[in-house]
N, C-alpha and C positions, 0 to 999 in steps of 0.2 A: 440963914440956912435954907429956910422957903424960897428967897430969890435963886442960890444955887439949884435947887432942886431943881427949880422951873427953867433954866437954863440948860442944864444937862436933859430934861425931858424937850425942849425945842430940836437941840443936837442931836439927837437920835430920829427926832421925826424927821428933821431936814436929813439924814443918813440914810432913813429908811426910803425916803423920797427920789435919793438918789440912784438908789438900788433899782428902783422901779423906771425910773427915766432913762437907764442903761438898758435894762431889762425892754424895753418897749422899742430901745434903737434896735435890738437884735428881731424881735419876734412882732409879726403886727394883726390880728385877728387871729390869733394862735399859731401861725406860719409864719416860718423865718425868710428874713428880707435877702434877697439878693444882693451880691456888692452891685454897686452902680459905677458905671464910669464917670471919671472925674471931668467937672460942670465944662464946658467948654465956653461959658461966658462972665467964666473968674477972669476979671481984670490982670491979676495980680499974677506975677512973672512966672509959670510952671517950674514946677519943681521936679528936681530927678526925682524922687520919690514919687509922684502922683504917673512922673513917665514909666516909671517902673512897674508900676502895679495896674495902668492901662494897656501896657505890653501883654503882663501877666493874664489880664481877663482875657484879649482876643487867641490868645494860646488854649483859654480855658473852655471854649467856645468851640474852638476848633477842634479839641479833643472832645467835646458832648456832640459832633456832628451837624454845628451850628455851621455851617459853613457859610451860610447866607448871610446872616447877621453879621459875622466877622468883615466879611467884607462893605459893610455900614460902616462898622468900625475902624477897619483899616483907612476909609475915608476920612472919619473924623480926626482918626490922632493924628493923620499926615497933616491934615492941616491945623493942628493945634503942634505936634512936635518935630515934625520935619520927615522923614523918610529915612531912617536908618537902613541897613541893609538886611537884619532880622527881616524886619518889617513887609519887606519884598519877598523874602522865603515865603512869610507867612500869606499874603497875596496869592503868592504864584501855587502855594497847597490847597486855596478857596478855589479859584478859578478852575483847579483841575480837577477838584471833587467833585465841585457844580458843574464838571461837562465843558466847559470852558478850553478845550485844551490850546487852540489857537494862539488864545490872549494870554494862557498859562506861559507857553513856551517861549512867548515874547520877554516877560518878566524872567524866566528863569538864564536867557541866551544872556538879557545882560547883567547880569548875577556873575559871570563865568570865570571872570577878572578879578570877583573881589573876595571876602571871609567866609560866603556863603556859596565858592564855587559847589563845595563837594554834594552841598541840598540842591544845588542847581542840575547837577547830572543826573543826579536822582529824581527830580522831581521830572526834568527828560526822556527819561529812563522809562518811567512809568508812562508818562503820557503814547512813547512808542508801543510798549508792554498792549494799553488799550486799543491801542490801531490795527492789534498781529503783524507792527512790523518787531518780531523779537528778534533777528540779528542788528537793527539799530540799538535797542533793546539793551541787549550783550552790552554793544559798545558802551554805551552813554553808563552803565548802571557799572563796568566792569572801572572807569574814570571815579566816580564815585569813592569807590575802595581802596582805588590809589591815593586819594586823598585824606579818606579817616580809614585806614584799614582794620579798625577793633571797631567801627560803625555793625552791630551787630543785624537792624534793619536794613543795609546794607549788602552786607557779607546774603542774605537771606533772598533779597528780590535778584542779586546777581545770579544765583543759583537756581533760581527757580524761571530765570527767564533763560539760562543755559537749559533747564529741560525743557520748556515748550519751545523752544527752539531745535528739539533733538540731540543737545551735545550732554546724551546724561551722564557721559564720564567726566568731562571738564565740570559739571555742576557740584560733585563730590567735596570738592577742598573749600570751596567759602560754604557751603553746607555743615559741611564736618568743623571749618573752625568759628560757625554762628551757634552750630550746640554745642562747643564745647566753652565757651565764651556765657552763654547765657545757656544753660542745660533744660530748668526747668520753660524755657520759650515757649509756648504751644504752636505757634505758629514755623516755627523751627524745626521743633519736632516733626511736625506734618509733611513737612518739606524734606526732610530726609528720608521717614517712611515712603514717603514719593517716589525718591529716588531707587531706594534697596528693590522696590518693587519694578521700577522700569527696568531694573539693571537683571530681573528676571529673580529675583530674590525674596517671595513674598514671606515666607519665615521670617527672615531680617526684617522684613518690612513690619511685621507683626509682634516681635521681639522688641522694634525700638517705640511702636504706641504703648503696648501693655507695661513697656518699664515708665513710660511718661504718666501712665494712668487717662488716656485720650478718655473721652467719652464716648460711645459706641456712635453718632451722628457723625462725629470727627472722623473715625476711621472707617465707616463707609463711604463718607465725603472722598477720602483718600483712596481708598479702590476704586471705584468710580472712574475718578479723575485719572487714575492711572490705567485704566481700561479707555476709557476716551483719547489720551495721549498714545498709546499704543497702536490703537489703532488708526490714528490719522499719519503717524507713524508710515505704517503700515500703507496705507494709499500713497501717499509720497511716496515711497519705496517703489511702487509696483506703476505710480503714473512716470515715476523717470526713467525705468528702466524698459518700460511698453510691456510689460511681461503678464501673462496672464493667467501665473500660475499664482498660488496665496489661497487665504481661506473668502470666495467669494459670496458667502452669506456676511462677512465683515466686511470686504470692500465693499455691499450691496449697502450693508446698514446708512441709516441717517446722518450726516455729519449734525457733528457739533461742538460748536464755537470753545474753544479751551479758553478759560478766565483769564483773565490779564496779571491776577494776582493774589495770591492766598487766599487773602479776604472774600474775594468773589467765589473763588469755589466754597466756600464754607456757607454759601447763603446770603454772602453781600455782593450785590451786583452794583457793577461800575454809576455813578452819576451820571444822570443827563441833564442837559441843562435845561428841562422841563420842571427838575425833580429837587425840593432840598435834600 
């Protein structure tokens, strides 16, 4: 009865043991471990699984604004798993966050043929968006849509590069069908109130943040922006026609530069490739 006892009291200890040696893979000085990417001088034949979940971290990386790093890693897994065509999207979105747009555009032109044309027009799309050429812009970003047309990021930068562009009627329809697709968007939202307000509509414009619940930064962001676009508007208007009539304390004012893209008018300004 004693030997049992003594056996069942080892079994619990080694239990408890084990509890703690799981417990210590998770947490290490009271902070939790990072996933790590898988060793790259395992012998033994990579596994879809390990391919899977190294995919999954440079995605995750990318999303935390890691963009430096991912492209470490993009080197590594190429040469540990070959070059999928994922893999290339994921390339050619570091290069062009980090400023890179050159070497972006190269990766993305040969993208155009394969599963990834539609991120490839897009990520074209934007790189034009940052140059102020937005009628290239239009093109590359309106290809895009034809390809995933419920692509909700998408349907968004098309419309938004139709207004810095000037075309705020045509901007209307992939606007109107990216909020009604993802309603709660904020970045959507903004981009509509954008539009109701160039289209001379600022009630509308003020109707569609307060139903979204914008935060007040947002929707001065969004006047703003719509007073800057207006008026550069406004000089184009008056430089092609020679005309010298307009309000010339607004033709006199300071230009400036319209964002290339949501993000940037809100407080996120484009990547240079000085900067992670």
């Amino acid at each position: 009865m004693r030997a049992a006892k003594t056996y069942r009291c080892k079994t619990t200890l080694i239990a408890a043991a084990c509890v703690l040696l799981a417990a210590c893979s998770t947490f290490r000085n009271g902070f939790p471990n990072h996933p790590q990417a898988p060793s790259l001088e395992d012998p033994a034949r990579p596994s879809t699984d390990s391919k899977a979940m190294y995919l999954d971290l440079i995605r995750q990386m990318q999303q935390q604004g890691a963009y430096y790093a991912s492209l470490a890693h993009i080197d590594a897994f190429r040469l540990r798993y070959g070059d999928p065509p994922e893999l290339q999207r994921l390339q050619g979105d570091a290069l062009r966050e980090t400023g890179q747009g050159e070497a972006a555009a190269k990766v993305y032109q040969g993208m155009l043929h394969g599963p990834q044309a539609a991120a490839a027009w897009h990520g074209l799309g934007l790189i034009a968006a940052n140059d102020q050429r937005y009628a290239e812009a239009e093109k590359n970003l309106r290809q895009a849509t034809q390809l995933e047309p419920i692509n909700v990021t998408y349907l968004n930068d098309l419309g938004y590069a139709r207004l810095t562009a000037g075309n705020v009627a045509a901007a209307h329809q992939p606007l109107a069908e990216a909020a009604e697709l993802e309603p709660a968007n904020t970045k959507v939202v903004s981009n509509l109130a954008l539009w109701a307000s160039l289209q001379g509509d600022d009630a509308q414009a003020d109707a569609i943040m307060q139903r979204a619940n914008l935060p007040a930064a947002t929707r001065d962001a969004v006047r703003k922006l719509a007073m800057q676009m207006h008026l550069q508007q406004l000089r184009s208007d008056t430089a092609a026609t020679g005309s010298a009539s307009g309000d010339k304390a607004a033709l006199n004012a300071p230009a400036q530069g319209i964002p290339a893209t949501l993000l940037d008018r809100l407080g996120n300004p484009p990547a240079t490739g000085g900067q992670p």
